[in-house]
C-alpha positions as CSV (number, residue, x, y, z in Angstrom):
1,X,3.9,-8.0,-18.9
2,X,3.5,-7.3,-15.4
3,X,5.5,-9.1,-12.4
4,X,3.8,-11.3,-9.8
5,X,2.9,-9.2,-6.8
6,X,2.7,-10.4,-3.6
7,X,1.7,-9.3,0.1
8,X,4.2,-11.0,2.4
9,X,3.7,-10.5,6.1
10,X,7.3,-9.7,7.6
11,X,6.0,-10.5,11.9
12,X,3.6,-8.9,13.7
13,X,1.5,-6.2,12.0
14,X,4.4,-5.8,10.0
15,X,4.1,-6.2,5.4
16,X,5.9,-6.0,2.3
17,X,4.7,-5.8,-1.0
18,X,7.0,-7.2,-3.5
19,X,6.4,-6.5,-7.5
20,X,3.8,-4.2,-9.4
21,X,0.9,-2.0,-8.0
22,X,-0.5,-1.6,-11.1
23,X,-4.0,-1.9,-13.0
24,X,-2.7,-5.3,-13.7
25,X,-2.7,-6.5,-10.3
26,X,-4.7,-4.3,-8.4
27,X,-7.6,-7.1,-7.9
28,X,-4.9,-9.9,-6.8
29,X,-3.5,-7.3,-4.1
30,X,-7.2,-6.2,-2.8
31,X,-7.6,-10.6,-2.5
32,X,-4.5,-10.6,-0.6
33,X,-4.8,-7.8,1.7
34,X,-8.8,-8.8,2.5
35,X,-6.8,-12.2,4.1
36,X,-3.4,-10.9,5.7
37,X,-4.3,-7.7,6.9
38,X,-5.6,-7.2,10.0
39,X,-9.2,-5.9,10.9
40,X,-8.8,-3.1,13.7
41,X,-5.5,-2.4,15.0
42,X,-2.5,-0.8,13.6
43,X,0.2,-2.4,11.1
44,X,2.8,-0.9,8.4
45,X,3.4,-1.9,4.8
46,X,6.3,-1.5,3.4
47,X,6.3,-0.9,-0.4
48,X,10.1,-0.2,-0.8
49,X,10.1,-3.5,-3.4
50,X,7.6,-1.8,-5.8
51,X,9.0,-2.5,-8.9
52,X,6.6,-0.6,-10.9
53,X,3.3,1.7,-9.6
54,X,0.6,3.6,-11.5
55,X,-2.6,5.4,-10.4
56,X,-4.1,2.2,-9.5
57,X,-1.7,1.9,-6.9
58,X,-2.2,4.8,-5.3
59,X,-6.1,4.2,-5.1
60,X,-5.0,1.0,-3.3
61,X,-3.5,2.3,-0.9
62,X,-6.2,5.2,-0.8
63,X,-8.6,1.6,-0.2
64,X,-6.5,0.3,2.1
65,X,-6.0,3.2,4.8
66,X,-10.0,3.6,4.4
67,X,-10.2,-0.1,5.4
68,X,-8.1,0.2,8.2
69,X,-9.4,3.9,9.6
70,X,-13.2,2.3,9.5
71,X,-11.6,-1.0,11.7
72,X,-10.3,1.2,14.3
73,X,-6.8,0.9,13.0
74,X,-4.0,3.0,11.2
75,X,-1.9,2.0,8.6
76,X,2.3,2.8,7.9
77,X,3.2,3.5,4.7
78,X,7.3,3.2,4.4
79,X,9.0,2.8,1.2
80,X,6.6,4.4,-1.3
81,X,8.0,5.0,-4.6
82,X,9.0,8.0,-6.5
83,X,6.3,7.3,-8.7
84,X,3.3,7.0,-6.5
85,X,4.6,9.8,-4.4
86,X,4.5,11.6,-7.7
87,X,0.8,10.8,-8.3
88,X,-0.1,11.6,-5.0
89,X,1.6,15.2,-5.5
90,X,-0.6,15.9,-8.8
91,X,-3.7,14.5,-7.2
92,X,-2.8,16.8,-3.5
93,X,-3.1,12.9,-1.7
94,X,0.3,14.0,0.6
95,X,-2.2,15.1,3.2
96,X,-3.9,11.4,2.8
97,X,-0.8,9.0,2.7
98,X,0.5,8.5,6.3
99,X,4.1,8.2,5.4
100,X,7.1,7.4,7.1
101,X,8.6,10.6,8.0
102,X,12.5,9.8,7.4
103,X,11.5,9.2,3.2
């Protein structure tokens, strides 16, 4: 059973993402992010209250710094979990992800 996930916007252009970035709520978090985030312009996203992350969660994020590249924007990634970092290792994404560079 997968936990609820949720986008939560922290202040300006700043989110968290709080349960699973998983198949299982990869449609509910693409809904969410279409409202909160912003079109053009640069915010951060910080995913360090992943509970759980699988491939789909990487190719939302993949989605989601495509979205904000074609608005002009840049998006933060800070937090990311060992996990997704792993995924993105096996599928050579490092050079994709724009992570935080203290992680």
């Amino acid at each position: 059973m997968s936990s609820l996930a949720e986008i939560r916007h922290e202040g300006a252009f700043r989110f968290t993402l709080q349960g699973d970035m998983s198949f299982a709520s990869a449609r509910s978090l693409l809904q969410q992010s279409q409202v909160l985030f912003p079109v053009g312009g640069d915010f951060s996203l910080d995913l360090s209250a992943v509970q759980h992350s699988d491939s789909a969660g990487v190719a939302l994020l993949l989605e989601w710094l495509a979205a904000a590249q074609a608005g002009g924007g840049r998006l933060e990634i800070t937090g990311l979990p060992a996990s997704m970092r792993a995924i993105a290792g096996v599928c050579n994404l490092q050079e994709l992800l724009p992570l935080d560079e203290e992680e």
